[in-house]
Steps between C-alpha positions, in 0.01 A plus 500: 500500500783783603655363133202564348410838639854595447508413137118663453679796707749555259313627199299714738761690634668529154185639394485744795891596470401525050194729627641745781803529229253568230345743743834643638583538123175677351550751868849554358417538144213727612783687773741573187187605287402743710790641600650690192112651536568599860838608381327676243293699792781573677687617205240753395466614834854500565510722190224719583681576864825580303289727266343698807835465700668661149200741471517623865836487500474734225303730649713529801778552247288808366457656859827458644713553199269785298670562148752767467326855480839691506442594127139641583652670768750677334238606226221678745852653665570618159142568490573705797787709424320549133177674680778702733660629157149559345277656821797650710762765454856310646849381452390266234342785331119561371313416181729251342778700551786513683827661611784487244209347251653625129196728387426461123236699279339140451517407816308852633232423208434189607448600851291775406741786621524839368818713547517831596606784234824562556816589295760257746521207357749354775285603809066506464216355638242304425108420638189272427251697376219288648653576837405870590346691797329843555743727679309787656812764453637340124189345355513118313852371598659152459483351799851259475796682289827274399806681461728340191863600465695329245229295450455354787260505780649677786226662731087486579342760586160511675286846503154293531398405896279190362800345367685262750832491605640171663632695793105581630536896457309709242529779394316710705637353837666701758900537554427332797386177364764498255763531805326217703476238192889550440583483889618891426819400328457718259662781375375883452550717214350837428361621163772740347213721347344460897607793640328504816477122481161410458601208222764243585627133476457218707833242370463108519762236422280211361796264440822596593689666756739749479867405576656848390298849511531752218563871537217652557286617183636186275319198481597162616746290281504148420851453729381690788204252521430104565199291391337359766392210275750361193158451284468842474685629204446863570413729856190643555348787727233692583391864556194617660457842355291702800327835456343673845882521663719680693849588416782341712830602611694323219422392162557150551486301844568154533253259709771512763502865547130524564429662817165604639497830399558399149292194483170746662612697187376254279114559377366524221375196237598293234491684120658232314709154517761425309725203505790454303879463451691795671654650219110609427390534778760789592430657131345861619376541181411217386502456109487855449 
């Protein structure tokens, strides 16, 4: 009987060995079947993280690196200095032009400037017609004038109190303000047709300082002065003509001569503004 049962036995564990292999098998088959498809799944969403990781990591890119704006700012700082030159008497000049610009017939014709009649052809000046106020002594008057000797630009002028001047004083304003916007180192220098004094000068360095005085009466020379700035190719003042004064003890008084006395001396308001290269601006007559 235990022969028998263990021969009958045999076939029946063969068959359930053949069966849970078969099953084992199909389980496998069906394992390695799905799992490129689960591979598959993670793949794509392996991919799609990677795509949002890239994506945000892009955008964090953006924010904390932004792109290089250095050329944009350089243009609106152009931009800047442009409307300066365009809106605002200054060092860099007014309407396009500046100091030491070469002046040209085309050049004044394209700009719409008219020159004034005048036999000197080395030393004249020229105005926009377009730019012109009512002067209750003179009439219609340019408001800005440019001074060209040798063809070149070498002094504004400013006779019209609407037109700005980058140092906040108009004409108009009182000696006082002038005194207090240049810290009162300025220098003082009466009218020679003045007798009693009632027009004088108010003298500003704008970019230089002076490292050897000239006699007095003669204008400042290129030795006996140093740029402040090696940019600037030529120096450049200004002089606050003042009507409404008093005549001082001297013709000429430096800043550091100023006493009280003197300094109470100072009233009267702004006529005119001129700023320019001191060989013009010392010219007592101008282009005449």
């Amino acid at each position: 009987m235990l022969t028998f049962h263990s021969k009958s036995s045999l076939p029946i564990i063969k068959t359930a060995m053949a069966s849970t292999l078969l099953i084992a098998a199909v389980q496998l088959m069906t394992g390695c079947d799905s799992q490129p498809s689960s591979s598959n799944n993670d793949g794509t969403a392996q991919t799609n993280t990677v795509d949002k990781d890239m994506a945000k990591n892009g955008e964090i890119s953006v924010n904390s690196a932004p792109p290089d704006t250095s050329a944009t700012d350089k243009t609106q700082t152009n931009d800047a200095a442009y409307l300066s030159d365009e809106q605002i008497v200054s060092p860099l000049g007014y309407q396009k032009l500046s100091f030491g610009q070469m002046i040209t017939p085309e050049l004044l014709s394209s700009l719409g400037m008219t020159k004034a009649k005048s036999d000197n052809e080395q030393c004249y000046y020229v105005s926009n017609p377009a730019l012109s106020y009512i002067d209750k002594e003179y009439g219609e008057r340019a408001s800005v004038l440019y001074q060209i000797i040798d063809s070149k630009v070498v002094l504004i002028s400013i006779r019209d109190p609407s037109i700005p001047f980058y140092k906040d004083i108009n004409v108009g304003n009182s000696a006082t303000a002038v005194m207090k916007v240049h810290d009162d180192e300025l220098t003082y220098e009466v009218d020679k047709y003045a007798v009693d004094g009632d027009y004088y000068s108010l003298i500003a360095n704008v970019n230089f300082k002076v490292i050897k005085e000239s006699p007095l009466g003669e204008s400042l020379k290129d030795e006996n002065i140093e740029l402040n700035n090696k940019q600037d190719k030529l120096p450049l003042q200004i002089e606050y003509h003042i009507k409404g004064g008093q005549k001082l003890s001297d013709s000429t008084i430096k800043a550091t001569e100023w006493t009280e006395d003197n300094e109470s001396l100072l009233k009267g308001e702004v006529e005119s503004i001129d700023i320019g290269i001191p060989e013009a601006i010392y010219l007592v007559e101008g282009c005449s």
